[in-house]
KOLDRENZA-950922 format. One line per 8 residues: number of its first residue (from 1); for each residue y negated, z, x of C-alpha. Coordinates in Angstrom, 2 decimals. Each point is the difference from the previous one (the first is absolute). Layout:
NUM = Y,Z,X; ...
//
This chain:
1 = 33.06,-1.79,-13.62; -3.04,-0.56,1.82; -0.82,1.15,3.81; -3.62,1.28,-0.32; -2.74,0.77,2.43; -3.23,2.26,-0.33; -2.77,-0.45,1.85; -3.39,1.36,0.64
9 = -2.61,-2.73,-0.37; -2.70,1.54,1.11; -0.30,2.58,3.06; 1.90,2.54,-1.23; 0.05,2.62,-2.96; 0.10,-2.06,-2.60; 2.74,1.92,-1.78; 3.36,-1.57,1.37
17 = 1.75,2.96,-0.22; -0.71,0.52,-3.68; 1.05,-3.46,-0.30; 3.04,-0.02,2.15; 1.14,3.38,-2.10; -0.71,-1.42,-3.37; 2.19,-3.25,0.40; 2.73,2.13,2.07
25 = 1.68,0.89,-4.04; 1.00,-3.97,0.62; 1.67,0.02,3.16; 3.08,1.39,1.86; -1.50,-0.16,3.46; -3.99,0.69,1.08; -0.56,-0.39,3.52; -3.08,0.57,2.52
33 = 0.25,-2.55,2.42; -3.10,1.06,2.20; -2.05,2.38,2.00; 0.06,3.91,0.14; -1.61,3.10,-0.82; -3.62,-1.56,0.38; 0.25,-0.37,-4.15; 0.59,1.35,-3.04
41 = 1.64,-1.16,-3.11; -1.63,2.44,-2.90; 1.91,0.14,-3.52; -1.03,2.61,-2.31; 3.08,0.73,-2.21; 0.18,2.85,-2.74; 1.90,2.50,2.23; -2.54,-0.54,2.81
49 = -1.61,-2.16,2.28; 2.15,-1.54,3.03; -2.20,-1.24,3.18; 2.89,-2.35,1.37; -1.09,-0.73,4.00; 3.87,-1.51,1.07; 2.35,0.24,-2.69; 0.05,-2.15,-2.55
57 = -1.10,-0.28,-3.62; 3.21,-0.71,-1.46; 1.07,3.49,0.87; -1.88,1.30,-2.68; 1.93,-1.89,-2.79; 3.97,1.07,-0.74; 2.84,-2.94,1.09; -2.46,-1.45,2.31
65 = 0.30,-0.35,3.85; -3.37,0.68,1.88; 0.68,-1.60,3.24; -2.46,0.40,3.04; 0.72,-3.13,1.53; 0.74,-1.65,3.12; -4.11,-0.93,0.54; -1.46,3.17,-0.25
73 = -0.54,2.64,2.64; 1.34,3.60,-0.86; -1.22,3.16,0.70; 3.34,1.87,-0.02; -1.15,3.40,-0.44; -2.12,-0.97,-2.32; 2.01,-2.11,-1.97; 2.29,3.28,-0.24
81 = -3.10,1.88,-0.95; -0.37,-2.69,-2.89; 3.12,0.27,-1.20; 0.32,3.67,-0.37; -3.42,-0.02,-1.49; 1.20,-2.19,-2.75; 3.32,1.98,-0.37; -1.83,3.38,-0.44
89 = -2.35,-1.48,-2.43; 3.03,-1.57,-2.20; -1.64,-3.53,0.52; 2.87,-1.40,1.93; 1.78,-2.03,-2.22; 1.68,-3.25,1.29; 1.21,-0.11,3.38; -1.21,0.06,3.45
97 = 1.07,-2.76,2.26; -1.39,-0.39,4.14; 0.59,-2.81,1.59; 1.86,0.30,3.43; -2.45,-3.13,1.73; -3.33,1.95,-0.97; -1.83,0.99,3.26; -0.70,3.87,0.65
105 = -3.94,1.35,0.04; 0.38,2.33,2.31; -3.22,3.08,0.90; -0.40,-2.09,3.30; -1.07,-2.93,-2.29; -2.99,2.16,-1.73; -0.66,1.03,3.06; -0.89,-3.29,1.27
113 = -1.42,-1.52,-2.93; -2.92,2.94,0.32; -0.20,-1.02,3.35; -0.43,-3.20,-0.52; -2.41,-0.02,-2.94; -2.14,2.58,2.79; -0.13,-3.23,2.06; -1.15,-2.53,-2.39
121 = -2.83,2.49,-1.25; -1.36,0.73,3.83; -1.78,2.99,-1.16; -1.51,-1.59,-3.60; 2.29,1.24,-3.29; -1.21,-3.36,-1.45; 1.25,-2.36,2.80; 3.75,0.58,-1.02
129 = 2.33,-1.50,-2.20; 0.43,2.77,-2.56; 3.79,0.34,0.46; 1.95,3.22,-1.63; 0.98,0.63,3.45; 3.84,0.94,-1.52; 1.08,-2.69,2.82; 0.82,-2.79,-1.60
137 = -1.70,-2.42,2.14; 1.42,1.44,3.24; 3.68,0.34,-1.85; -0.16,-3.74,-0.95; -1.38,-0.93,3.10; 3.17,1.58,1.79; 2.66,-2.02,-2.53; -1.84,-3.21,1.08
145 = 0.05,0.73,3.50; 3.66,1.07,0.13; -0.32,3.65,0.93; 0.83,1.64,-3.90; 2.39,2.03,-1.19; 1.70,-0.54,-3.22; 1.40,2.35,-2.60; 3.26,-0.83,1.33
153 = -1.17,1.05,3.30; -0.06,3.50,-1.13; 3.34,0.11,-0.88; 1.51,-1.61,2.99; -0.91,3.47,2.78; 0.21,-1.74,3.03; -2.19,-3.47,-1.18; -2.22,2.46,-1.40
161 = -0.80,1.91,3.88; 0.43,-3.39,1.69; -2.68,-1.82,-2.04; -2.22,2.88,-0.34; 0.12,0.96,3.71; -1.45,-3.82,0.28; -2.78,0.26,-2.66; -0.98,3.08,2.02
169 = -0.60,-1.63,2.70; -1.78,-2.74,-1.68; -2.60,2.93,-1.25; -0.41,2.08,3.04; -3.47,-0.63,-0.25; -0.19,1.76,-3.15; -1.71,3.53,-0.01; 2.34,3.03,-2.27
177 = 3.09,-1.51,-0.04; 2.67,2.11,-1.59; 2.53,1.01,2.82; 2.59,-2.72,-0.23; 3.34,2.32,-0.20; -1.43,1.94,-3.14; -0.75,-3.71,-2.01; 3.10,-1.59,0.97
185 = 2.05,3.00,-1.56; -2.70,0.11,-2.77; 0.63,-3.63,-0.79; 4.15,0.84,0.56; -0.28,2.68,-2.68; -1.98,-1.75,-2.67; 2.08,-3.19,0.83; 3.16,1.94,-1.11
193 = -1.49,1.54,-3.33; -1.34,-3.41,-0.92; 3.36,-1.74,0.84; 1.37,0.07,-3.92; -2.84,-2.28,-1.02; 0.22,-2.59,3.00; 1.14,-3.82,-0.98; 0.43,-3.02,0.61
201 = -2.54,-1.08,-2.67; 0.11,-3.41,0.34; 3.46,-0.60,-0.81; -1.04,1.53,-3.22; -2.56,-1.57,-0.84; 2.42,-3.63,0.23; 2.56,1.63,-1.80; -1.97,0.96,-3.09
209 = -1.42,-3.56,0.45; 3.10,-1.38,-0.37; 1.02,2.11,-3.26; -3.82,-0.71,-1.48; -1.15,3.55,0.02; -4.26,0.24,0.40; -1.44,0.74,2.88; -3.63,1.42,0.29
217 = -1.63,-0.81,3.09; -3.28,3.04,0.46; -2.74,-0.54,2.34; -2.06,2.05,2.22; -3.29,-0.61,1.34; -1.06,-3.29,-1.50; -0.97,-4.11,1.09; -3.28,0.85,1.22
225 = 1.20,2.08,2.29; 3.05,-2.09,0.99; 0.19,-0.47,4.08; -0.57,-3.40,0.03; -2.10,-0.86,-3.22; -1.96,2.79,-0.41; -3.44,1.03,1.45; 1.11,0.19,3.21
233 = -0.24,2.70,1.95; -0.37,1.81,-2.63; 3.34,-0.31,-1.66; 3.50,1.40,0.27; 2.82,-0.21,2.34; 2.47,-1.70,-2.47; 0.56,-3.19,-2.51; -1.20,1.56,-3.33
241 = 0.24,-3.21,-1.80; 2.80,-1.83,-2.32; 1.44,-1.59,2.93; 0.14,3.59,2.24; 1.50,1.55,-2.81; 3.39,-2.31,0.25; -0.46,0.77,3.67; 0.22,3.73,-0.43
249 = 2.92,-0.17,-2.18; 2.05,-2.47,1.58; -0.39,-2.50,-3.54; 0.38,-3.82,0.59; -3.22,-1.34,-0.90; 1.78,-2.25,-3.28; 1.03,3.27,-1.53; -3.54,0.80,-1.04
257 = -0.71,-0.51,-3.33; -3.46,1.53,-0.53; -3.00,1.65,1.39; -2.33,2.21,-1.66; -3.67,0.09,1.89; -1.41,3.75,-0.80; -4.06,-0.11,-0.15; -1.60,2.63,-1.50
265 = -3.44,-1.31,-2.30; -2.27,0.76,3.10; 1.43,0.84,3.47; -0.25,2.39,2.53; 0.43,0.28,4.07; 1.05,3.35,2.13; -1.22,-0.40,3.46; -2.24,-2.48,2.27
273 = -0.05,-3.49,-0.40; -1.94,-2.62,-2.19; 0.07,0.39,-3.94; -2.30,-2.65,-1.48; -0.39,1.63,-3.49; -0.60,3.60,1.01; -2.55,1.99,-1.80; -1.66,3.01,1.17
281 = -2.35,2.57,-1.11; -0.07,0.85,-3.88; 2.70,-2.30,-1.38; 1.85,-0.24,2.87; 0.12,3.96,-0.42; 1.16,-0.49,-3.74; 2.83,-2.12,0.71; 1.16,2.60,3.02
289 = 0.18,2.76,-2.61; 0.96,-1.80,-3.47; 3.41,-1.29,1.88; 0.66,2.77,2.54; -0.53,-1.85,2.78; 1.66,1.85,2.75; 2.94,-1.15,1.90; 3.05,1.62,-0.95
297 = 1.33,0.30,3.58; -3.49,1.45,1.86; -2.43,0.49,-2.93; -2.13,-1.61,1.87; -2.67,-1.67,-2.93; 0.24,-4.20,-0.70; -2.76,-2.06,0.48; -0.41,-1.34,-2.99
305 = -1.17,-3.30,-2.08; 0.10,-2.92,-2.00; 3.32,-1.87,-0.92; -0.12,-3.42,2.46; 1.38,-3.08,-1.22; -0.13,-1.81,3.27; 2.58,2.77,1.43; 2.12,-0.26,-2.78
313 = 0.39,-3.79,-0.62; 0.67,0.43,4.27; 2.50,2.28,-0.97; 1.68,-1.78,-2.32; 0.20,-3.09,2.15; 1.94,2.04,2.60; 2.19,1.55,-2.36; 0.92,-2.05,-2.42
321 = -0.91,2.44,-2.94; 1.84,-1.07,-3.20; -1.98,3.04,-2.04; -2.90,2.66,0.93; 0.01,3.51,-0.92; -3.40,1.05,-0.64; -0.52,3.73,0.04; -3.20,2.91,-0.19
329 = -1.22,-1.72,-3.09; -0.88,2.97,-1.22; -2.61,0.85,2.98; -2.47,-3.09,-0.93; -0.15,1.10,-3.74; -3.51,1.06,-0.97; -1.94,-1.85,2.28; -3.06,-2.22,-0.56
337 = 1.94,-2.93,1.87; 2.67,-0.97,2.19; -0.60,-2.14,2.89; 2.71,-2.41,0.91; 0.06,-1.62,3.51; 0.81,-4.24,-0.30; -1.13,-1.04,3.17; -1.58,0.54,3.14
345 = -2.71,-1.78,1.73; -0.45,0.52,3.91; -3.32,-0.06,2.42; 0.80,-3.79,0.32; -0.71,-0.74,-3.59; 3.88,-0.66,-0.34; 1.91,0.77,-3.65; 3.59,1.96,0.72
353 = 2.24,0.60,-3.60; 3.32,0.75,1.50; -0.04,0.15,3.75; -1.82,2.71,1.52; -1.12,-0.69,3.82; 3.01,1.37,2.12; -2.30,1.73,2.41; -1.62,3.45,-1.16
361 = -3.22,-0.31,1.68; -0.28,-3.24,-2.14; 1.13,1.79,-3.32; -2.16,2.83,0.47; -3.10,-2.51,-0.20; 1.01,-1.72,-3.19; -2.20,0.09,-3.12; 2.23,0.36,-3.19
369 = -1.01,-2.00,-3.15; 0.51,2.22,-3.10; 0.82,-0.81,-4.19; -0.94,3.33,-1.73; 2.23,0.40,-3.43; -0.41,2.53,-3.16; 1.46,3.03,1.00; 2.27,1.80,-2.56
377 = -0.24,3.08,-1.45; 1.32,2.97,1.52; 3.72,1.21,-0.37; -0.16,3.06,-2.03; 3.43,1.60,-0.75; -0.27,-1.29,-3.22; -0.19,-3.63,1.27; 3.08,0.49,2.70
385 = 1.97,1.48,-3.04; -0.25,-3.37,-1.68; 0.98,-1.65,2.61; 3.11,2.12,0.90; 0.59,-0.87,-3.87; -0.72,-3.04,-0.66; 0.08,-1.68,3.39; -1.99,-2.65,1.48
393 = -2.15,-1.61,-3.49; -1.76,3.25,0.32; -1.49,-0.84,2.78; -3.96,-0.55,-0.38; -1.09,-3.36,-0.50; -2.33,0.33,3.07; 2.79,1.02,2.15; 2.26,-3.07,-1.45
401 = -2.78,-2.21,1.04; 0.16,1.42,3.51; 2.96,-0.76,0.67; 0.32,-3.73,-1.51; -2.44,-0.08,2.53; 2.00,1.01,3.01; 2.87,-2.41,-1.63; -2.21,-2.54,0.09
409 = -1.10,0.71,3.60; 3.60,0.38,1.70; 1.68,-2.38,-2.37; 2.64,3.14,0.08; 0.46,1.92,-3.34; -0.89,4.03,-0.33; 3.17,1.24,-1.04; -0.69,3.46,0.37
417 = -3.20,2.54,-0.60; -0.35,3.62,1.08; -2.30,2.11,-1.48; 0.64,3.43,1.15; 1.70,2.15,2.86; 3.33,0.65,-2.51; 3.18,-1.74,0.10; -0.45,-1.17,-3.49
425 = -3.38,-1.16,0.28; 1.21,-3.62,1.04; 0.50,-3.22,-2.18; 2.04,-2.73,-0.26; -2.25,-3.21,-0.87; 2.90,-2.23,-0.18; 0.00,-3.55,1.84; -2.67,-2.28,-1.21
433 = 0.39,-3.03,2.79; 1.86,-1.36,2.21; 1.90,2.32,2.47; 0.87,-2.41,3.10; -2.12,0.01,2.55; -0.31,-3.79,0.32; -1.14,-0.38,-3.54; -2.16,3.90,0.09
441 = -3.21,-0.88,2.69; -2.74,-1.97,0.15; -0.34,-2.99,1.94; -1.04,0.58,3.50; -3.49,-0.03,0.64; 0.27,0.63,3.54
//
């Protein structure tokens, strides 16, 4: 069996978790491999709706193992918060797994990522980069420079004072710290209760390799907001791309066997930075309140706009996407028409398809290009009821069209569509081209 990867094409939001949850009834193992508590997974299930910020999807399906791997950056009291959350609402299922090399968020790390966002603002609330200020820049910034501590830290007492008593000196500057004698026993205590779900994940990870049991890899955050490829500064801490997902789990890179690309059929952005397709005022209104657009870890509302095939074709190129998931659907139904992003064209008179400029002052200037399609009609309950029945030839011919399209555009088939917030409201398209990603993209036209 396959290992498979999700990933958010896009700059977040684009419904990974419902993704991630849906093609968990395949697989054995689903693990996180990346950032924190700065995002939620939403899946709406019939006994209620889970908001998962560090434990993973696969939690929520029985026999599976929903491991927080070794990439990500936990929250340990709130990863126990999660957990008990999920027990008390009977939506804990599969079971929990924490891998012993994920680095600690600890208060001091909010701290200083509210600090530090203070800075980069200098008195304007527009000048900043929009962070959730849960940490996670400061927290990675730490496990780069050497000064972390790891969940296996917090069950090891006298690592855990030693390597703390260093990281407070490295943050003496910091105003409210918690007194350091009441954390490190904090961080003792919760390190003991959490003990019975500490591993060694990666060991396994190799050893269901070895016995061909599937292995779901889930994102967080998404490419455009990866480190190094994204719109810089305005981006993440972490790798949240194919290749930083075998990174977070500890996976050699052969072992991967596909990657599913999440877009949703227009796009949206939480926080600063540049967003080429954004719409505001009326429409951009509509879109806000047709797809709930409010992020599920600050409810802060998304920018929102139109889908961008220069982003995604960038996307795929990085990620080597063997199929897209295309979800929200539903939210462009009804409309007069739906604009479709193929290129952009900068102050320079140059034409850009599938590299966008790598600095943000230079993407925020771009002109996009737009094709405009038939929308489709609206999803009444009537129409998602056929489709729940009778699967993917009920889909409107419109919508069909609109997604040969996108096919067509990222040489990569759609292999699944999402057309509502439920777990059921997902289809399987089937595989209608090549899968490899040597025979799946477009020459280079770079």
């Amino acid at each position: 069996m396959p290992v498979t990867v999700v990933v958010g094409a896009q700059f977040g939001d684009e419904g990974k978790g419902k993704i991630t949850d849906w093609l968990a009834s395949r697989f054995r193992y689903v693990v996180r491999t990346g950032g924190g508590p700065n995002t939620g997974h939403t899946v709406h299930l019939a006994a209620g709706t889970a908001v998962l910020h560090q434990v993973s999807c696969g939690v929520l399906r029985p026999g599976v193992l929903g491991i927080s791997g070794p990439g990500m950056v936990i929250d340990p009291f709130g990863y126990e918060t999660e957990l008990a959350d999920l027990r008390n609402r009977h939506l804990l299922h599969g079971e929990p797994v924490l891998s012993e090399r994920a680095h600690v968020l600890l208060p001091l790390h909010e701290i200083e990522d509210g600090w530090e966002e203070s800075v980069r603002q200098g008195g304007s609330s527009s000048a900043g980069l929009g962070t959730t200020r849960r940490g996670i820049g400061p927290v990675y910034a730490d496990r780069y420079g050497r000064w972390g501590l790891r969940i296996a830290d917090l069950l090891r007492h006298e690592i855990l004072a030693s390597r703390l008593d260093l990281l407070y000196r490295k943050k003496a500057h910091l105003p409210g710290l918690p007194p350091i004698a009441e954390l490190r026993s904090r961080l003792a205590e919760v390190g003991s209760r959490l003990a019975p779900y500490v591993r060694a994940t990666e060991p396994i990870l190799w050893g269901a390799i070895e016995r061909s049991e599937p292995i779901l890899l889930e994102g967080a955050q998404s490419v455009l907001l990866d480190i190094d490829f994204g719109t810089y500064p305005y981006v993440t801490s972490s790798h949240p791309t194919s290749a930083g997902a075998l990174m977070g789990s500890g996976i050699p890179p052969q072992e991967l066997d596909e990657s599913v690309g999440v877009a949703k059929a227009y796009a949206t952005r939480v926080g600063a930075g540049p967003f080429p397709t954004e719409v505001e005022g009326e429409m951009g209104e509509y879109l806000r309140k047709a797809g709930s657009e409010r992020g599920a870890t600050t409810g802060r509302p998304r920018r929102c706009g139109w889908l961008d095939l220069v982003m995604l074709r960038y996307a795929t190129r990085l990620n080597g996407f063997t199929s897209l998931a295309i979800t929200k659907v539903d939210v462009l139904g009804g409309l007069d028409e739906i604009p479709v992003c193929t290129q952009y064209v900068t102050p320079a008179g140059e034409t850009l398809t599938d590299y966008p400029p790598p600095v943000a002052e230079d993407l925020a200037k771009v002109m996009p290009a737009y094709e405009r399609f038939p929308s489709w009609p609206k999803f009444t309950e009537r129409l998602k009821e056929r489709l729940r029945r009778e699967g993917a030839k009920a889909l409107p011919a419109e919508l069909r069209r609109f997604l040969t399209y996108l096919h067509e555009q990222t040489r990569v088939p759609v292999e699944f569509v999402s057309f509502g917030s439920a777990r059921e409201d997902t289809l399987w398209m089937g595989r209608g081209a090549p899968s490899r990603m040597t025979d799946a993209v477009a020459p280079w036209s770079g």
